[in-house]
C-alpha positions in Angstrom: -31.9 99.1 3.8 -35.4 100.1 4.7 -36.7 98.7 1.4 -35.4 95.5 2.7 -36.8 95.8 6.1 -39.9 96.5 4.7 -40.1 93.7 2.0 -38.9 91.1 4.8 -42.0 92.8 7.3 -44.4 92.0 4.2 -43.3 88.2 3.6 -43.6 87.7 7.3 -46.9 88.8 7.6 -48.3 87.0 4.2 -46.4 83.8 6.0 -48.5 84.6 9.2 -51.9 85.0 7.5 -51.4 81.6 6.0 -50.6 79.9 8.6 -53.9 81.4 10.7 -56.3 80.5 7.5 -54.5 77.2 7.9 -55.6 76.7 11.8 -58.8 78.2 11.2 -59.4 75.4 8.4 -58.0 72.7 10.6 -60.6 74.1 13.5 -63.6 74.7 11.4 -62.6 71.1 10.0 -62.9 69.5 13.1 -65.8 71.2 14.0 -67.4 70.1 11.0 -66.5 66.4 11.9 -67.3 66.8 15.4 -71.0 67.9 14.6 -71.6 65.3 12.1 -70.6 62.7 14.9 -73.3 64.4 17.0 -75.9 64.4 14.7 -75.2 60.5 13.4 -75.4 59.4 16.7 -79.0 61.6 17.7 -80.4 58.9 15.8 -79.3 55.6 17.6 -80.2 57.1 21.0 -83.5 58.2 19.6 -84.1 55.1 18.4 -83.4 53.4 22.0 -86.0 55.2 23.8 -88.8 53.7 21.3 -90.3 50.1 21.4 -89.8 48.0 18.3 -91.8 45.2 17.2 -92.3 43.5 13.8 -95.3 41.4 12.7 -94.9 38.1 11.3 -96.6 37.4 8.5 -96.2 33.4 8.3 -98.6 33.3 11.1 -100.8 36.7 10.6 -104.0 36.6 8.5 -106.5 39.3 6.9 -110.1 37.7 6.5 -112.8 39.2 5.4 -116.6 38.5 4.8 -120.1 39.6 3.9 -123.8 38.2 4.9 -125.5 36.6 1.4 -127.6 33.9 0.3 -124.6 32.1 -0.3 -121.2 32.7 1.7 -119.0 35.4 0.3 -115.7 34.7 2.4 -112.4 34.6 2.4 -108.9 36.1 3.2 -106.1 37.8 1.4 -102.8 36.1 0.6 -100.5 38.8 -0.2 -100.2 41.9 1.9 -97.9 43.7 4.3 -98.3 45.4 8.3 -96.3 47.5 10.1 -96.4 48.8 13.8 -94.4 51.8 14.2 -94.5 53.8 17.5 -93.2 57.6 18.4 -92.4 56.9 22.2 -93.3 54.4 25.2 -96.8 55.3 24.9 -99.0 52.8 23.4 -101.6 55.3 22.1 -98.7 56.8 20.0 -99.3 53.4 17.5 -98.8 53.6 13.9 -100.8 50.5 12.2 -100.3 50.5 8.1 -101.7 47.7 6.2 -101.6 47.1 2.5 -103.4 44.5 0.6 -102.9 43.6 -2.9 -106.6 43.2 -3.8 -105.8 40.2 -6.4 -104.9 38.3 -3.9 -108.4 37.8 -2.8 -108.8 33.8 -2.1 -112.2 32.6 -1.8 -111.9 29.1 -2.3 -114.0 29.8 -5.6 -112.2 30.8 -8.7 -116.1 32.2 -9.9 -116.1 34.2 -6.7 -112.8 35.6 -6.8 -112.9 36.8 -10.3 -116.8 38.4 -9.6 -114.8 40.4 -6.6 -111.9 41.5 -8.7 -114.0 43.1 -10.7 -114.9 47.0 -11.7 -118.4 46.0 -9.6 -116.5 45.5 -6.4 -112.2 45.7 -5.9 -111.9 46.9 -9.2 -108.1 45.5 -8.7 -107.0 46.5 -12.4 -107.6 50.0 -11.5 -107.0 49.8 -7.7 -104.7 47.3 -6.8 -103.7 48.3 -3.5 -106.4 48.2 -0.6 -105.1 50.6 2.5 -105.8 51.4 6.0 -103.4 53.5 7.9 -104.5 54.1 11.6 -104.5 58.0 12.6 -105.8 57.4 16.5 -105.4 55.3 18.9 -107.7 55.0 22.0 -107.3 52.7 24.8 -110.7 51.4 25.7 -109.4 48.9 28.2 -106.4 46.7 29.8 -106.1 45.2 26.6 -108.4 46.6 24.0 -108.1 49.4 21.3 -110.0 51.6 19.2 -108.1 52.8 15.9 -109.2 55.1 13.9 -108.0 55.7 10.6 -107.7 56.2 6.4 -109.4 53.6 4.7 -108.9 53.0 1.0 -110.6 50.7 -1.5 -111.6 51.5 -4.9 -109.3 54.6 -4.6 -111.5 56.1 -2.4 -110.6 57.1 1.4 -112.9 57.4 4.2 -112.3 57.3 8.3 -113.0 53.8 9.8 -112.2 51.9 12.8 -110.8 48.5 13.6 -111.7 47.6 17.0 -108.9 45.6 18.3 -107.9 43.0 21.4 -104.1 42.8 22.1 -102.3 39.6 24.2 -98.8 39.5 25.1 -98.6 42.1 27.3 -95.3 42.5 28.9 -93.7 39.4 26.9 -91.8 39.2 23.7 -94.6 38.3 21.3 -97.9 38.1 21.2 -101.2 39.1 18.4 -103.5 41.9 17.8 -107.1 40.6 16.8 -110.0 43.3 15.3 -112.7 44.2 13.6 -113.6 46.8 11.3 -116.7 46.8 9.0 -118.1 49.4 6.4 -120.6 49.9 4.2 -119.6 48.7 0.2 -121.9 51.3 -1.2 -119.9 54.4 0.6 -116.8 53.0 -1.5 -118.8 52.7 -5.0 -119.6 48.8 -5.0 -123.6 48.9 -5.6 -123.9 46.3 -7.9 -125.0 42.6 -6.4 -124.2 39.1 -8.1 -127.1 37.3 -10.0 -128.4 35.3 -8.1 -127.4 36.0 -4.8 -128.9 38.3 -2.4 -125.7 40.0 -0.8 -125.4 42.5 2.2 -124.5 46.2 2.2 -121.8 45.4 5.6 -118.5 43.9 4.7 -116.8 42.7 7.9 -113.0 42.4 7.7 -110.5 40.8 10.5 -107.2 40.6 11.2 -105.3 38.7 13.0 -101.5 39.9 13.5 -98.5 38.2 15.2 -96.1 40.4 16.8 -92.5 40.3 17.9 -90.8 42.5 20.2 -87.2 43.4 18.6 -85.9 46.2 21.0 -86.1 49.0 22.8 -88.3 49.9 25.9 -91.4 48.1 26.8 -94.6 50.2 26.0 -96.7 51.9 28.9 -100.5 50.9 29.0 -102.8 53.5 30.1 -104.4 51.6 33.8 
């Protein structure tokens, strides 16, 4: 009789401790499911504190000259731009550009070819021309200084693109700078035949902008 009692005690309690590892599995389960709903929504509330805008390409252009005997000038048809910021700040600015050197258009097939060469763009070897800005400094209502990696000829150096901004407060609206460096610090010494051509290479941009959400930035005053 107490073998019984004692078997039947035994079954019980093995019948218990199933069904507790079975809540705790349905709790830690929910738990589970709970925090991953957390975390995927972090993101989308993030993302509606910061300002998005998109450049448009279609109307956007990357220019570039140099001083010579005869005019070296021209833009570049193929390349992409993106402004990303962190918060409302507008110092807080992310501008990445990426040219595809061969894309070089001068309006002279002579020229072109002479720049995509190993003198100067070197584009079999470095076919990608970067600048990625790393500071941003107000210098008034609407003007910037950016600082940032520049990268031609796979070599990297600090520039800056001095820039004007319009559409302040509205949905769209353009960025318009300068930068200009020195070939020689990026390895193009050679010159043409011919043609007496500067050491300062001068490139602007021109870049459309959309607003697509989020809050409007805040201007230093």
């Amino acid at each position: 009789m107490n073998l019984n009692r004692l078997i039947a005690r035994e079954n019980w309690s093995n019948i218990y401790s199933k069904r507790d590892l079975a809540v705790l599995g349905t709790r830690k389960l929910a738990m589970a499911v709970l925090c991953l709903v957390v975390f995927c929504a972090l993101p989308s509330t993030t993302l509606a504190q910061i300002p998005v805008y998109e450049v448009t390409p279609v109307e956007s252009t990357i220019k570039f000259g140099v001083d010579s005997s005869i005019p070296i000038k021209g833009t570049f048809d193929k390349w992409t731009a993106t402004i990303k910021f962190s918060s409302q700040d507008v110092r807080s600015a992310v501008l990445d550009i990426e040219i595809q050197a061969d894309s070089v258009n001068t309006g002279s097939g002579l020229k072109n070819n002479k720049l995509k060469g190993k003198d100067f763009f070197d584009v079999k070897d470095s076919p990608i021309i970067t600048f990625k800005s790393t500071k941003v400094v107000q210098t008034g209502p609407n003007t910037f200084d950016l600082e940032g990696d520049f990268t031609i000829r796979g070599v990297t150096k600090t520039e800056k693109l001095t820039l004007t901004s319009t559409g302040k407060g509205s949905t769209s609206g353009s960025i318009d700078g300068t930068m200009a460096f020195d070939r020689k610090d990026y390895g193009m010494n050679k010159g043409i035949p011919f043609i007496k051509v500067a050491n300062r290479v001068e490139v602007n941009v021109s870049l459309k902008w959309k607003w697509i959400g989020g809050p409007p930035l805040v201007f230093q005053q």
